[in-house]
C-alpha positions in Angstrom: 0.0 0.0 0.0 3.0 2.3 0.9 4.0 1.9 -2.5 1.1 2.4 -4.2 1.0 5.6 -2.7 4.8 6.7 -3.2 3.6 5.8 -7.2 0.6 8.0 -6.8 2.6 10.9 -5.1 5.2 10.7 -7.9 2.7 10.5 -11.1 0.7 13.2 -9.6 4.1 15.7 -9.1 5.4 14.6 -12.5 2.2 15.2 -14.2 1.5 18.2 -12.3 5.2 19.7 -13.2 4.8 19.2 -17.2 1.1 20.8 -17.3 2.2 23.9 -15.2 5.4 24.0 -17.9 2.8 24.0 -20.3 1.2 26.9 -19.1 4.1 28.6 -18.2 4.2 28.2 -22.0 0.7 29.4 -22.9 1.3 32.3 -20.6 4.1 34.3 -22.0 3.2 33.2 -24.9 -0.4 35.0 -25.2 1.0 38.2 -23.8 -1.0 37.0 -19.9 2.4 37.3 -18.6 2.3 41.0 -19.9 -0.4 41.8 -17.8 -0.5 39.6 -14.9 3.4 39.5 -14.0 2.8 38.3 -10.4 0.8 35.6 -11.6 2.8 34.4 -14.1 6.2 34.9 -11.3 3.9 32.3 -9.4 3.5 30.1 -12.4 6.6 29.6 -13.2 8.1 29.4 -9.3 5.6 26.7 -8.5 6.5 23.8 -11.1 10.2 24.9 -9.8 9.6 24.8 -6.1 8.1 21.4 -6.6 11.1 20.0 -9.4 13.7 21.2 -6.8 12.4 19.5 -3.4 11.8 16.2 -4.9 15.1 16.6 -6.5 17.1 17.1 -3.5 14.6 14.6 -1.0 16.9 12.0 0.2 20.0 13.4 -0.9 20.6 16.2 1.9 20.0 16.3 5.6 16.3 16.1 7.0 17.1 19.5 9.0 18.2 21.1 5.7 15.2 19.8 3.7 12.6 20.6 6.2 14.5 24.4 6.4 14.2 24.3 2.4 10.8 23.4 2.1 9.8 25.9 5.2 11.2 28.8 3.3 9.8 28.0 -0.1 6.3 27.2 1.3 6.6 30.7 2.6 7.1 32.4 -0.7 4.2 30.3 -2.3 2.4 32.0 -0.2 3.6 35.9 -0.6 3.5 34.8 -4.0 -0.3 34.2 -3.6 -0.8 37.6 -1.8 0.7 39.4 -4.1 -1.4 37.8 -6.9 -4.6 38.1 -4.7 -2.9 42.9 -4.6 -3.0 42.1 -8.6 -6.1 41.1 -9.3 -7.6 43.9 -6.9 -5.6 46.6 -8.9 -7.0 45.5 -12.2 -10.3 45.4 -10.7 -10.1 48.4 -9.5 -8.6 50.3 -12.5 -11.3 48.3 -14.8 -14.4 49.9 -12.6 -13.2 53.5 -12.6 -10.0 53.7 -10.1 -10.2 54.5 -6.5 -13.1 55.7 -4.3 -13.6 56.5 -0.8 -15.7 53.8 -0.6 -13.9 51.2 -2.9 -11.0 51.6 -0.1 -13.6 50.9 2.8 -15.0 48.1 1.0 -11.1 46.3 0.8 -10.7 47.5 4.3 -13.6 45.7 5.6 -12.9 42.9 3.5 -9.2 42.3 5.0 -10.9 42.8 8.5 -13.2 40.0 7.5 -10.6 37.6 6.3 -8.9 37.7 9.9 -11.5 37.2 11.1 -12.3 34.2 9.2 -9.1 33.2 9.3 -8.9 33.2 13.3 -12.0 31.1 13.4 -11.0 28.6 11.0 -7.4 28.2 13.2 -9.9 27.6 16.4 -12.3 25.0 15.0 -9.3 23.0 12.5 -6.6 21.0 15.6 -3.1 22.6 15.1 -2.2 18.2 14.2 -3.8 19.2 10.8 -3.5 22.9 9.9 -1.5 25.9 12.0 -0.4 27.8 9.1 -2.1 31.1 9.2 -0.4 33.1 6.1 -1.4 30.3 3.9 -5.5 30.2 5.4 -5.2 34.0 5.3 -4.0 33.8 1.3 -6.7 31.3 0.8 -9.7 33.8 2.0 -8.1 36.4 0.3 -8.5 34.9 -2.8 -12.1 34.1 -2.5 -13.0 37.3 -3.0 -11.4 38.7 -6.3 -14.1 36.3 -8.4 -17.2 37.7 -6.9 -16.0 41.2 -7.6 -14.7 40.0 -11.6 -18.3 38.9 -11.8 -19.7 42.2 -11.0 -16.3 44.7 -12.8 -14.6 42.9 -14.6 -14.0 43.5 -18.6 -11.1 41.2 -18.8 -12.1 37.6 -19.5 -8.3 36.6 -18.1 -9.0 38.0 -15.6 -12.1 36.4 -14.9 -10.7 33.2 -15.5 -7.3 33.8 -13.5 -10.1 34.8 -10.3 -12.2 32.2 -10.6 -9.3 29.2 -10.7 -8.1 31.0 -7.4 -11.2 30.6 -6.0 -12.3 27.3 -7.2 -8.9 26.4 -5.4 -9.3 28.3 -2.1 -13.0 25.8 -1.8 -11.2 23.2 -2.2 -8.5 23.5 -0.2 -11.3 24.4 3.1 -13.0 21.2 2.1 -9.8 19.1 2.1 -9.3 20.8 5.5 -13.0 19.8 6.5 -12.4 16.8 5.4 -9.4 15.6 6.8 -10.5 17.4 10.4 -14.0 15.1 10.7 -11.8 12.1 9.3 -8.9 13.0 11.9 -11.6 12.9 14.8 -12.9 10.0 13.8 -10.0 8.0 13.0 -10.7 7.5 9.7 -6.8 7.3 8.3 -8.0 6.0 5.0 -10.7 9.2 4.0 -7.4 11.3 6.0 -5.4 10.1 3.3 -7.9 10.7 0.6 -8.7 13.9 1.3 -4.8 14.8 0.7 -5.0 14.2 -2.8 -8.3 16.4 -3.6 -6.0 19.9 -3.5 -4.0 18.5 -6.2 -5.9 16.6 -8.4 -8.4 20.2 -8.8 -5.3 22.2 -8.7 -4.1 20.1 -12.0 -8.0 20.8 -13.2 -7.5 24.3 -12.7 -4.5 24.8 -14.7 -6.0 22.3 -17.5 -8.9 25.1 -17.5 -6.7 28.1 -17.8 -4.9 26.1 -20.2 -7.5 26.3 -22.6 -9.4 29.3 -21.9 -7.1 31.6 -21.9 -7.0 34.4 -25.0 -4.3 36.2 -26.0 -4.2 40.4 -24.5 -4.4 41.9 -28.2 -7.4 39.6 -29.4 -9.4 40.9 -26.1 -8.8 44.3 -26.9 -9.5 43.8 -30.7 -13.0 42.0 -29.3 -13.5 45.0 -26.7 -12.8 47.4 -29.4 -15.1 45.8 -32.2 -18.4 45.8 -29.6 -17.7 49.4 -28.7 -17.4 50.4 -32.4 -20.9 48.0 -32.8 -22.5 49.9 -30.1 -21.3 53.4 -31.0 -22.7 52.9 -34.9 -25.5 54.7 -35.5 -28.2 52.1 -36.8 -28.8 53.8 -40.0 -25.2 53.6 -41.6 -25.4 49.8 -41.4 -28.6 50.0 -44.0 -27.4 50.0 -47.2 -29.9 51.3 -49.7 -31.5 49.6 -51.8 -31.8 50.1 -55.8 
């Protein structure tokens, strides 16, 4: 059974290293990168992070390993953060710029995410979960969907918020998971629910893989309907003879 889940573990990581390559690819290659720097810095560390601890596992001391994988874990996540700032600035600058009560509204929505965040680390045991940057990232980027949804006239955008989110729900209901399976013993569903996070994460990036749109053939799109909308009905009559 330990075997069968070292195999698991490895196809998974392999797998999940080529498709985020891939999109790496996809990325710069449609101009996203252009646009969305952060997220495509966070692209392109992940697939490394990951290449780079099971390349050294085994071959260095546990200490150092643990240290490594300590340090990197903590950049994921300021990598995440500073994704979740980017998608809020575009947001912003798509529905007008700032406002007095655009600022309140982030305000009250940081205040709310520690908040959440401190509940969640009271209900989950510290056995399962104690990290609060990472739970605090994962609120954080609950919220830029709903807001896209609303403000948004970037479909990559969209998209780039809504795998974020899809994400941040599945990581709470691994962690729901694995708490009722932890209090009840169950180490089989425990171990299960372990391999939901990266199984949708691998979903996620298949869906941006094939969603997303190059920059110039948005604007090109944005540009045509504003044209279509600005045309006067009676120049596209053509008279008859």
């Amino acid at each position: 059974m330990h075997s069968f889940h070292q195999a698991a573990n490895i196809s998974i990581l392999m797998f999940g290293i080529v498709l985020q390559c891939v999109l790496v690819y996809v990325v710069f290659r449609r101009g996203v990168a252009r646009k969305f720097p952060f997220y495509a810095l966070l692209l392109v560390f992940q697939p490394v992070r990951a290449a780079l601890l099971f390349g050294i596992s085994g071959h260095i001391d546990r200490s150092l390993a643990s240290s490594l994988y300590g340090v990197s874990s903590f950049l994921d996540v300021v990598f995440q953060l500073m994704v979740a700032v980017e998608l809020a600035l575009h947001l912003i600058q798509g529905m007008g710029g700032w406002t007095r009560f655009r600022a309140l509204l982030c305000l009250a929505l940081l205040c709310a995410t520690s908040v959440f965040t401190w509940v969640t680390l009271v209900l989950v045991p510290n056995r399962i979960f104690n990290d609060r940057l990472q739970l605090f990232a994962w609120f954080v980027l609950l919220a830029p969907f709903g807001v896209a949804l609303i403000g948004s006239r970037s479909p990559n955008l969209t998209r780039i918020s809504a795998g974020f989110s899809v994400f941040s729900l599945m990581q709470f209901s691994t962690l729901a998971g694995r708490t009722v399976a932890f209090l009840h013993r169950e180490a089989g569903q425990y171990v299960a629910w372990s391999y939901v996070p990266a199984a949708g994460y691998l979903a996620i990036v298949f869906f941006w893989l094939i969603t997303f749109k190059k920059e110039s053939e948005q604007i090109r799109t944005r540009s045509k309907r504003a044209v279509a909308r600005n045309t006067p009905a009676k120049s596209l009559l053509k008279p008859l003879r």
